[in-house]
NURO-912005 format. One record per atom (N, C-alpha, C, O, CB): x, y, z. Coordinates in steps of 0.05 Angstrom, whole numbers, padded with zeros to 5 digits, always signed. Atoms other than C-alpha are relative to their C-alpha. Glycine has a CB too. Layout:
BEGIN
XYZ...
% end
This chain:
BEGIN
-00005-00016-00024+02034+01831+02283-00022+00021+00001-00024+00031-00021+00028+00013-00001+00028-00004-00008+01971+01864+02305+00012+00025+00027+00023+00018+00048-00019-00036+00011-00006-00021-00017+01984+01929+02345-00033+00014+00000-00040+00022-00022+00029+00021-00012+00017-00020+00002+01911+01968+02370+00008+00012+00022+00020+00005+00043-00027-00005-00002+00008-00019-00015+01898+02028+02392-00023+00010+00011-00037+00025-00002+00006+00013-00009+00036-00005-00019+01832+02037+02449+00004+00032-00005+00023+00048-00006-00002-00010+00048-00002-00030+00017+01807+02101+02423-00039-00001+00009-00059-00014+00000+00014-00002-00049+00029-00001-00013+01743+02117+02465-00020+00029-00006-00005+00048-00008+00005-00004+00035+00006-00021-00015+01696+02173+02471+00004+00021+00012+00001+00020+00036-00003-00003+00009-00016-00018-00006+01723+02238+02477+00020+00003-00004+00029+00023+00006+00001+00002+00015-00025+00007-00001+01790+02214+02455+00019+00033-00009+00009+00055-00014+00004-00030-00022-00020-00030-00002+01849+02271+02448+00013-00011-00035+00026-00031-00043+00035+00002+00038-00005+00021+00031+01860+02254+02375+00043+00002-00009+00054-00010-00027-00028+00024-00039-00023+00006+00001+01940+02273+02387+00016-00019+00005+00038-00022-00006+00005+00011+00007-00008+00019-00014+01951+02216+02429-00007-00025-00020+00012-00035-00033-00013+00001+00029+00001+00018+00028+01912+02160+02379+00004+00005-00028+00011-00014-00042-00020-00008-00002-00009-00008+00034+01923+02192+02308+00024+00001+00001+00032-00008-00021-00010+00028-00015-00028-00013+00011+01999+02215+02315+00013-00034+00012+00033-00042+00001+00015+00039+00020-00016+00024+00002+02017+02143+02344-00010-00016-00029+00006-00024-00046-00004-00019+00029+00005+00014+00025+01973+02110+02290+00013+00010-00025+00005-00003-00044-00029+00001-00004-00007-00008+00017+02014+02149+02240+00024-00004+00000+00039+00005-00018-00006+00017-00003-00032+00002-00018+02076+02134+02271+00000-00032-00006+00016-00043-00021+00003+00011+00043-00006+00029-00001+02066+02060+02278-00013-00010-00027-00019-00033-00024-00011-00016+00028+00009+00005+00037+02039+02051+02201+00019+00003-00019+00019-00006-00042-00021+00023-00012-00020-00004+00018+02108+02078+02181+00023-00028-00002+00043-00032-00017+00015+00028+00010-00014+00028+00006+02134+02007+02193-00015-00016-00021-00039-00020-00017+00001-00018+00027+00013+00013+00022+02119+01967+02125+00011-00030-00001+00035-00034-00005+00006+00016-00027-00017+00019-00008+02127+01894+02137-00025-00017+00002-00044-00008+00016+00019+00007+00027+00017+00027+00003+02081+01825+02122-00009-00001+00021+00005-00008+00040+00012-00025-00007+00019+00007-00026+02027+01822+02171+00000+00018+00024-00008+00012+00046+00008-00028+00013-00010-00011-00023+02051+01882+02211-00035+00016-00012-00043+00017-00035+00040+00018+00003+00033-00002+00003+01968+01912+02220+00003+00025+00029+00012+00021+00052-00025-00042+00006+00009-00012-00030+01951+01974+02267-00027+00011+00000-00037+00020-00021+00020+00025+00010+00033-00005+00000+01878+01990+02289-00009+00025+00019+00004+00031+00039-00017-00029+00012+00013-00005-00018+01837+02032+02319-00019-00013+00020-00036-00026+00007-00008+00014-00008+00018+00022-00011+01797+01995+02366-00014+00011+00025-00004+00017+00047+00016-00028+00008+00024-00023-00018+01734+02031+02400-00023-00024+00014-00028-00046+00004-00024+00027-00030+00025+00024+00000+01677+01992+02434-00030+00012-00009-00052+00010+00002-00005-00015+00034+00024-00016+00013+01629+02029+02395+00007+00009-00033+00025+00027-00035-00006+00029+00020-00006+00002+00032+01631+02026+02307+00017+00032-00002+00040+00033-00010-00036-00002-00025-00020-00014+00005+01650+02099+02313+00006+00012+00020+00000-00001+00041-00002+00013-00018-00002-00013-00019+01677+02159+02360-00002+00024-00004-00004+00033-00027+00015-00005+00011-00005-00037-00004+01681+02232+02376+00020+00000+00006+00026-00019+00021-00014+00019+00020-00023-00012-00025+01745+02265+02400-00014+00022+00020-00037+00022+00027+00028+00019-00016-00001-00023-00014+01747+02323+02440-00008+00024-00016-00027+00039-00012+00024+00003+00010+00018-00020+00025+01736+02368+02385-00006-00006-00024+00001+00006-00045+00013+00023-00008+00027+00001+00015+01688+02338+02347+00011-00018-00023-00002-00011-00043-00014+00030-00010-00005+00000+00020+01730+02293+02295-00010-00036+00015-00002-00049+00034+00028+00016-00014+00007+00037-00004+01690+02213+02291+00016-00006-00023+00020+00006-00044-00037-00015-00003-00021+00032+00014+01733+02157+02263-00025-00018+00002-00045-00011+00013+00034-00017+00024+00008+00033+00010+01703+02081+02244+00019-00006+00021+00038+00010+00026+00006-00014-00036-00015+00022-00019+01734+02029+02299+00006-00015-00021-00011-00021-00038-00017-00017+00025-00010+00027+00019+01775+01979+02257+00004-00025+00021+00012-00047+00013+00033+00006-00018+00006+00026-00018+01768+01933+02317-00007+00002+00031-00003+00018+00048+00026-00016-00001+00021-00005-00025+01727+01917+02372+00023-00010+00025+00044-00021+00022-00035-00024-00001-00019+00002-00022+01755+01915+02446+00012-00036-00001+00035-00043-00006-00018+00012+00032-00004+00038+00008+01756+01829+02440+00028-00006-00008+00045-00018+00005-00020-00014-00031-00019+00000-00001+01804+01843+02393+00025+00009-00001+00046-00002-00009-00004-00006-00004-00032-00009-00015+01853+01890+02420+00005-00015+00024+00028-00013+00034+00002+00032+00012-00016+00012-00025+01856+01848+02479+00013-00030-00011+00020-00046+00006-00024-00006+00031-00021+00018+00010+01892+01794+02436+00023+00005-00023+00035-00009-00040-00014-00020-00009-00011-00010+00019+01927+01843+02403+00031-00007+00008+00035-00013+00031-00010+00031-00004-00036+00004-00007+02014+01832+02402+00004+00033+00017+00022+00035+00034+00026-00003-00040-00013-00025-00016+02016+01912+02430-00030+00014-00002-00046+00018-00020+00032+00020-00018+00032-00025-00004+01955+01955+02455+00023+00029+00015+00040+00032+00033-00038-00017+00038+00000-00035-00004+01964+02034+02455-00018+00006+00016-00040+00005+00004-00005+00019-00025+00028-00010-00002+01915+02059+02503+00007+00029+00005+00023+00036+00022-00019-00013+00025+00006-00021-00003+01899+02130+02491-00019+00014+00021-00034+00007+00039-00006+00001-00019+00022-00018-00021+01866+02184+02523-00009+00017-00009+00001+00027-00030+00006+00012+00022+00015-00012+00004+01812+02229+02529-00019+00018+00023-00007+00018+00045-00008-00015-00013+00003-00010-00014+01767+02271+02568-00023-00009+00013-00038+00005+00027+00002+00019-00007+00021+00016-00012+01720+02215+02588+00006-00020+00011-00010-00038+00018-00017-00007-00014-00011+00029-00007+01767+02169+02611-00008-00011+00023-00004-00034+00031+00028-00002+00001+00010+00011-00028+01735+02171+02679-00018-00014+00001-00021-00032+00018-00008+00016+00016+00018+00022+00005+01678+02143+02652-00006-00029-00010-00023-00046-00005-00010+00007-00010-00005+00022+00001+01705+02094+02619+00009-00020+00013+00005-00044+00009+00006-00001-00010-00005+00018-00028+01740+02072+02682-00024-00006+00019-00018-00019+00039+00022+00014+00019+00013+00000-00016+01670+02075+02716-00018-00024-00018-00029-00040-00002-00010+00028+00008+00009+00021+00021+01640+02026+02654+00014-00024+00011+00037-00029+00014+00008+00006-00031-00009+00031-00013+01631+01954+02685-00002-00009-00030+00003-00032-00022-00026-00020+00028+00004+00013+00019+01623+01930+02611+00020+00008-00020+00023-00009-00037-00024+00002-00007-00025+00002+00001+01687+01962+02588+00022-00012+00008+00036-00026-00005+00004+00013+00003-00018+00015-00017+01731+01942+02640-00001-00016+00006+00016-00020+00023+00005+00004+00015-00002+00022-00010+01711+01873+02647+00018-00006-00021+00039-00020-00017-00024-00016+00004-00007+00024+00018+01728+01856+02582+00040+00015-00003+00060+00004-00012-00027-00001-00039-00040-00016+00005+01805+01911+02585+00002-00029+00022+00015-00045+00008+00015+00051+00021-00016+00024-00029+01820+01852+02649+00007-00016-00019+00021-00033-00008-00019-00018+00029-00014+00015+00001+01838+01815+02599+00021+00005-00017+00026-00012-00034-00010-00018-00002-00012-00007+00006+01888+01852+02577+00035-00008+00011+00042+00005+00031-00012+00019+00000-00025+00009-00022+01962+01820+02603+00013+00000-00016+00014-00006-00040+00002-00026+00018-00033-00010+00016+02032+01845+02602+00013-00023-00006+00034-00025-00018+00025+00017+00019-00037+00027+00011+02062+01770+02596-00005-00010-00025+00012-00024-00035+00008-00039+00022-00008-00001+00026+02039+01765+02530-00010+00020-00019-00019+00015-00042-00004-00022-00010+00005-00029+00018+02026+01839+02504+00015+00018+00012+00017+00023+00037-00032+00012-00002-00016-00030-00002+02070+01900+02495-00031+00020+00011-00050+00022-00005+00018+00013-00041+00014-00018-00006+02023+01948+02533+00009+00038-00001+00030+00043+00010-00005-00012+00025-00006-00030-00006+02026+02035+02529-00019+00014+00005-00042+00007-00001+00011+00013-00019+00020-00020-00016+01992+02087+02560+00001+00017-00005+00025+00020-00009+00000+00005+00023-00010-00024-00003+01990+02155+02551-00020+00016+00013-00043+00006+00014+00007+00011-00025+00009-00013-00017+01966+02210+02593-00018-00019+00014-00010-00039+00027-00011+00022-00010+00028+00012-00017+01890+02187+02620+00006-00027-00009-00004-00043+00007-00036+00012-00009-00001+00030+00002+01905+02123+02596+00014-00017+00014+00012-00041+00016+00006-00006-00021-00023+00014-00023+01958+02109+02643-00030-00006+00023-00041-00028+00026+00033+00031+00017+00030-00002-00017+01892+02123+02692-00013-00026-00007-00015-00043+00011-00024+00027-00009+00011+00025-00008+01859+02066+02668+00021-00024+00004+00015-00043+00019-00020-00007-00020-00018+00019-00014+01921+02024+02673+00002-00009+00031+00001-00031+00043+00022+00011-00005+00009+00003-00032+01916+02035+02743-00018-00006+00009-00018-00017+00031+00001+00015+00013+00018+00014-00008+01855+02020+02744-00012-00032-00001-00029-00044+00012-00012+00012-00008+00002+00031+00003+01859+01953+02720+00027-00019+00009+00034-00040-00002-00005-00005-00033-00021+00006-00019+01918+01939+02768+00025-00009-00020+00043-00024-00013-00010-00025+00022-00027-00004+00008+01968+01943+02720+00025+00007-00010+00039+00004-00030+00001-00004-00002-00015-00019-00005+02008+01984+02747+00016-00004+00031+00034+00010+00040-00018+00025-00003-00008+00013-00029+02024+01951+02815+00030+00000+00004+00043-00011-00014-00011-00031+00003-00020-00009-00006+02088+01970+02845+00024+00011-00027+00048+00007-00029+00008-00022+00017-00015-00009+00016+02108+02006+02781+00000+00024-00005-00022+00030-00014+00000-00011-00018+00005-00020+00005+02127+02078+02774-00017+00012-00027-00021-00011-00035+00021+00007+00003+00008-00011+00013+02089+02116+02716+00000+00030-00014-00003+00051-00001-00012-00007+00008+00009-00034+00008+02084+02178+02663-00029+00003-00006-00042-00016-00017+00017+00014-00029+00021-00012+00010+02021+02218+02654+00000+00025-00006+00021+00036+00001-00017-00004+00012+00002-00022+00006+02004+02281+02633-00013+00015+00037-00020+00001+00056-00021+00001-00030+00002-00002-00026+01989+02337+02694-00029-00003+00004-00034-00012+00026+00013+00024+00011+00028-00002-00012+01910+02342+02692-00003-00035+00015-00015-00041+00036-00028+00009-00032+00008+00033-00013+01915+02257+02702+00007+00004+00028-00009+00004+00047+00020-00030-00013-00025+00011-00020+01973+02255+02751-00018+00002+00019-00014-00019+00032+00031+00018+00006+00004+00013-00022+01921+02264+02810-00021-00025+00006-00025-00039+00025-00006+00020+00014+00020+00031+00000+01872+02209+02796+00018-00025-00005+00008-00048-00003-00026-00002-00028-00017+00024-00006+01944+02162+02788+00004+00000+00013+00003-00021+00025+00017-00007-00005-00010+00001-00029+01967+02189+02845-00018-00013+00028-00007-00025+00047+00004+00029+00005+00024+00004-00010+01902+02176+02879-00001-00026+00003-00008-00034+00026-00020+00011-00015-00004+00029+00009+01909+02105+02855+00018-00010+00007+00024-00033-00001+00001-00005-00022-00027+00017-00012+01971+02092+02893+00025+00004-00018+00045+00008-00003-00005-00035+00001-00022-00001+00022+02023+02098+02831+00015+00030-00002+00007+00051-00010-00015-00008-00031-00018-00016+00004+02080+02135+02836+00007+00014-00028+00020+00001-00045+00018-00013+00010+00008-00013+00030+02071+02189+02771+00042+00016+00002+00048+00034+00018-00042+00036+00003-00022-00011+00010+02151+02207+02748-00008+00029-00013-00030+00037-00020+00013-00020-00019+00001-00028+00016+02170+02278+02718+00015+00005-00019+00035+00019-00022+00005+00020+00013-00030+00007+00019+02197+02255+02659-00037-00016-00013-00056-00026-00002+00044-00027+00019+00012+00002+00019+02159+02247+02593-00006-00039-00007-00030-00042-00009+00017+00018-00020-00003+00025+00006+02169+02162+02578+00006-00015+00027+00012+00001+00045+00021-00004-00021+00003+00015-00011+02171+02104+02623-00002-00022-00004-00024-00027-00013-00010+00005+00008+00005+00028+00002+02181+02030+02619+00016-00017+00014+00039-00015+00022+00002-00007-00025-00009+00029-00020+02188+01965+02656-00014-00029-00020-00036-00030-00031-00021+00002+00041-00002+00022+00025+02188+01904+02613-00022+00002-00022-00017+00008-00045-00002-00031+00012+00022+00000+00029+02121+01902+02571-00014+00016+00008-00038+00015+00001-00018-00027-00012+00026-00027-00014+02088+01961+02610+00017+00034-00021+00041+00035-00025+00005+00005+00059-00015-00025+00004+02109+02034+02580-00024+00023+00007-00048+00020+00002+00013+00003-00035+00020-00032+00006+02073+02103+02589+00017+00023+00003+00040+00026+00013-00029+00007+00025-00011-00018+00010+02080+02165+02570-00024+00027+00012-00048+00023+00016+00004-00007-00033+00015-00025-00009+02055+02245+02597+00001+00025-00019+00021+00033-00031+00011+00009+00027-00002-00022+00026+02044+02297+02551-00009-00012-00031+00002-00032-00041+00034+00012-00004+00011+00006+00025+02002+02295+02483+00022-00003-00022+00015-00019-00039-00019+00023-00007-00020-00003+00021+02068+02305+02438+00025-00021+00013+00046-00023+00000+00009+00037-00004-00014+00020-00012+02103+02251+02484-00006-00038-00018+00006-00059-00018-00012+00005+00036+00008+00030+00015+02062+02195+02440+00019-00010-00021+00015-00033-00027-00028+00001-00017-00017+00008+00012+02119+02190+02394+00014-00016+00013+00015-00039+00002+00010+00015-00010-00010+00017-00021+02153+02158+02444-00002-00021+00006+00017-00037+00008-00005+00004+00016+00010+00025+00002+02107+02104+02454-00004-00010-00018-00008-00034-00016-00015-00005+00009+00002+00019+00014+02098+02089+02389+00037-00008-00013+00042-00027-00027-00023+00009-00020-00035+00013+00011+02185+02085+02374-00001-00021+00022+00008-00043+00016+00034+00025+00003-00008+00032-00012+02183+02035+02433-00016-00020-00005-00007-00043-00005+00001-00004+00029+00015+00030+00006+02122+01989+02415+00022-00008-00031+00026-00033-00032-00047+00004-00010-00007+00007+00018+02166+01989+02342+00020-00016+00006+00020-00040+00004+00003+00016-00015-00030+00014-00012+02236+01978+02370-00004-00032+00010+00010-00051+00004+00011+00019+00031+00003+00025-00010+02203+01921+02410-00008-00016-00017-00005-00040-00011-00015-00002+00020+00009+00018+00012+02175+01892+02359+00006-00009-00026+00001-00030-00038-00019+00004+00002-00018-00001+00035+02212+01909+02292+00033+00003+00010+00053-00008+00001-00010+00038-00026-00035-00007-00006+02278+01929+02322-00003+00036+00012-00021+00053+00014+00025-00003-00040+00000-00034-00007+02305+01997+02347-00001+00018-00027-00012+00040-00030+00030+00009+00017-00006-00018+00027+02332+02012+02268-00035+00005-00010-00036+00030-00013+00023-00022-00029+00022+00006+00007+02259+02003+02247-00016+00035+00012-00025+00056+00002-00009-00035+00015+00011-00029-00026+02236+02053+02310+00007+00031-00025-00005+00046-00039+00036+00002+00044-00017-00031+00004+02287+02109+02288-00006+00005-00037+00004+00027-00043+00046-00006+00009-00002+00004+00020+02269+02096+02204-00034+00019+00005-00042+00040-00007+00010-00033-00011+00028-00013+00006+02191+02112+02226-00004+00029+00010-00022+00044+00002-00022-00018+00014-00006-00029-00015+02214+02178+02271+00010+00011-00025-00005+00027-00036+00024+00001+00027-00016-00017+00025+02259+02200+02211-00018+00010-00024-00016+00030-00038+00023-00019-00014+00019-00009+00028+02203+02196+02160-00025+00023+00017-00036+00039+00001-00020-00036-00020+00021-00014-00003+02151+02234+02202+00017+00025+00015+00005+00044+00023-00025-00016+00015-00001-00038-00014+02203+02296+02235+00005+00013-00013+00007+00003-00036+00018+00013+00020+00003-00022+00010+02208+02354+02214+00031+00002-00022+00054-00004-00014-00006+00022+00027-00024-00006+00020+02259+02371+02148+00024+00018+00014+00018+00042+00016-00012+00016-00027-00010-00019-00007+02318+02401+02179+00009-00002+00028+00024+00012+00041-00015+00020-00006+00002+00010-00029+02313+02370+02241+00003-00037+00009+00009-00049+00029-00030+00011+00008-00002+00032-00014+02312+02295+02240+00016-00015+00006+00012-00035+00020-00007-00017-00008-00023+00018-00021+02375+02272+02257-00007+00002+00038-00011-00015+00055+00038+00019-00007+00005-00014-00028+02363+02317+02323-00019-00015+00009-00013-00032+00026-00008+00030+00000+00023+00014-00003+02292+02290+02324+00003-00031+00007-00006-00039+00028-00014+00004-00023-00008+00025-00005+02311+02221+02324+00019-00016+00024+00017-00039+00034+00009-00003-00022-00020+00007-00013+02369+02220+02366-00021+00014+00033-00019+00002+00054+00034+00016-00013+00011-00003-00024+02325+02254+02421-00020-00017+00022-00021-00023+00045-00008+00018-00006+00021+00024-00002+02267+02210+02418+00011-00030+00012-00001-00043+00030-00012-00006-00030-00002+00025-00014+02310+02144+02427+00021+00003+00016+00036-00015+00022+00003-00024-00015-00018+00009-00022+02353+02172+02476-00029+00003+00026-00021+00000+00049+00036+00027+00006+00013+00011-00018+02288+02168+02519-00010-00027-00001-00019-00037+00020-00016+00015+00004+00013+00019+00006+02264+02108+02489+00028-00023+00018+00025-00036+00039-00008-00001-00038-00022+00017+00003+02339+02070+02489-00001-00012+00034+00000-00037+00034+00030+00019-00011+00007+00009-00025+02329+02060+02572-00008-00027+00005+00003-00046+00017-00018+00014+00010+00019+00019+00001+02279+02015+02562-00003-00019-00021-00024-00029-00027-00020+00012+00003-00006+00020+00013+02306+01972+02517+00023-00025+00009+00040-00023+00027+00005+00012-00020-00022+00018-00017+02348+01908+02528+00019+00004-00017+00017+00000-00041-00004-00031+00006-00028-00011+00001+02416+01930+02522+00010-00015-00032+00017+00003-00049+00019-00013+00032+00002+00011+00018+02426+01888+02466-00021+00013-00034-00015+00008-00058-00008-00023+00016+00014-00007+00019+02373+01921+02422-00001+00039-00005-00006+00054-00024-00028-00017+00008-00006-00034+00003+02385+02001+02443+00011+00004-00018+00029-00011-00026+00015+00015+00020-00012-00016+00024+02397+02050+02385+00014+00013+00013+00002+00023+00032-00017+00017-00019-00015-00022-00010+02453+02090+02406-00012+00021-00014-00025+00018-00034+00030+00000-00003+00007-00018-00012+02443+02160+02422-00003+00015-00032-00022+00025-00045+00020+00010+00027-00011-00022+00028+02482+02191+02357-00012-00011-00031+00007-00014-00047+00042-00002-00002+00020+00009+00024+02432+02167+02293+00021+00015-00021+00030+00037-00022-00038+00014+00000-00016-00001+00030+02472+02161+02228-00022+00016-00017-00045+00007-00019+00007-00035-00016+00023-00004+00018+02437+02211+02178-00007-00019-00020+00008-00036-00031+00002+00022-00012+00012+00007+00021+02392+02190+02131-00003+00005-00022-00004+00030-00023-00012-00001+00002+00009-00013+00026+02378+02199+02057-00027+00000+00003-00042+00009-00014+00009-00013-00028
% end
């Protein structure tokens, strides 16, 4: 199972590092998460380069792409040699997520078409701009599409790429180990009562999370 994260140029390193830390807390034969840059390494925003552990090729055959954001994302939506190769990115057989500017290029690669959306507020007018109705409300999902608004909202997306793909218990096991001491029942139970929506009924964590040892 093969989950990347597009992690470009400018990236907001809350949005790719705190999911990549999040979705690493699932331990499980073949379960693999990447960064995946189209360039060996990157910059954030303030100044911290990473190594790409995989090239765009292959996050677009990845089982779940994260796309992050950053403060160049416009450019990368303006990159004909990016965006040819994101088109082949498709929800009918990949879990897709967005967060903030990354929802932005979602829209830009039309898929986002008659589906509401979260972003953060500096995006919301270049979605809006784009036709896509931007919600006021942190999470968002419609079958294999999700996004998310706000930098500290990426938890979010990464408990639903898990849920979808490990289970919900799985989700709520990788939230529990990374909140805060003192807090993670709370923590947990908050997180998948936004997540739980957007699950099939069948697989939702109820609201009230059994503590943990």
């Amino acid at each position: 199972m093969h989950i990347a994260i597009l992690t470009f140029e400018g990236y907001n390193e809350l949005d790719s590092l705190i999911a990549l830390g999040v979705l690493n807390r699932v331990k499980r034969p073949g379960w693999r998460v990447s960064i995946a840059s189209p360039t060996p390494t990157v910059r954030s925003m303030n100044g911290v380069v990473i190594e790409s552990m995989a090239d765009l090729e292959q996050a677009c055959a990845a089982d779940a792409v994260v796309v992050g954001s950053g403060v160049r994302t416009r450019e990368v939506a303006a990159d004909p040699a990016v965006m040819d190769v994101l088109r082949n990115l498709d929800p009918a057989r990949q879990l897709l997520a967005a967060q903030c500017s990354g929802t932005f290029l979602l829209a830009e690669l039309g898929l986002l078409r008659g589906v509401p959306a979260c972003t953060d507020l500096t995006t919301r007018p270049w979605v809006v701009a784009a036709g896509i109705e931007v919600l006021n409300q942190p999470f968002y999902a419609k079958d294999n599409v999700a996004t998310a608004g706000g930098c500290l909202a990426s938890h979010y997306l990464a408990a639903w790429v898990i849920a979808r793909l490990a289970g919900p218990e799985a989700a709520a096991d990788a939230l529990h180990y990374v909140a805060p001491v003192g807090e993670k029942e709370e923590y947990v139970a908050r997180a998948m009562r936004n997540v739980n929506p957007y699950l099939q009924p069948e697989s939702a964590l109820v609201s009230s999370v059994p503590p943990r040892t």
